[in-house]
C-alpha positions as CSV (number, residue, x, y, z in Angstrom):
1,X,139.2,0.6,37.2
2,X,136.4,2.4,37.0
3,X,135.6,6.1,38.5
4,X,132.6,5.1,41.0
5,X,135.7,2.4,42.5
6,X,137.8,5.7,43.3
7,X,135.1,7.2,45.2
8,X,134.2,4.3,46.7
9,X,138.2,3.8,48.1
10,X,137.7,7.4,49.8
11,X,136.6,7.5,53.5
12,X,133.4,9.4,54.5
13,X,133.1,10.4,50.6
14,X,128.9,10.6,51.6
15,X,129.8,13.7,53.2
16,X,130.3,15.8,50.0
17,X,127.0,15.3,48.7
18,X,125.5,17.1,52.2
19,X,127.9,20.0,52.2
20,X,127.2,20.9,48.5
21,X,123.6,20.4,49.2
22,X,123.9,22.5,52.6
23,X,126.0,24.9,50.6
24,X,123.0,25.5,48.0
25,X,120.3,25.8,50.6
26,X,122.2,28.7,52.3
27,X,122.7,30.5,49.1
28,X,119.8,30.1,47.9
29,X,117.6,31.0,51.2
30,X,119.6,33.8,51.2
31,X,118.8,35.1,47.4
32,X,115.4,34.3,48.1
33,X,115.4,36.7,51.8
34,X,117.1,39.3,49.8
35,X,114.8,39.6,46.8
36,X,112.0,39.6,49.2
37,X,113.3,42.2,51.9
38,X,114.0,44.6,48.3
39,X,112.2,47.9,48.5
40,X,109.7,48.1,45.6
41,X,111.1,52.1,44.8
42,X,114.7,50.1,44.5
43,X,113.3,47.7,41.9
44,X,111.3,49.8,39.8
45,X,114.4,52.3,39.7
46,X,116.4,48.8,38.5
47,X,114.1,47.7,36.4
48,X,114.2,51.2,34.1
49,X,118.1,51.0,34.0
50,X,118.4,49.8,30.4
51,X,116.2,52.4,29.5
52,X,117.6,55.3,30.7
53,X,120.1,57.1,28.8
């Protein structure tokens, strides 16, 4: 038996597909709002890290 058989034996298997993908959205929306909202002070000071010692 092959593996596209199992899914197909599960009920409402389509639904996975649209939580991951509703999952991903929401993360990634929210990456995007924080790098945006960042103070440009904060990422100047961040971006110097590796260098100060």
């Amino acid at each position: 038996m092959k593996f596209i058989n199992y899914l197909e034996s599960i009920t409402d298997v389509s639904i996975y597909p649209l939580t991951s993908l509703f999952i991903f959205v929401i993360f990634f929306a929210g990456v995007l709002y924080r790098v945006l909202r960042e103070d440009k002070a904060s990422i100047e000071e961040q971006k110097n890290i590796p260098f100060d010692l």
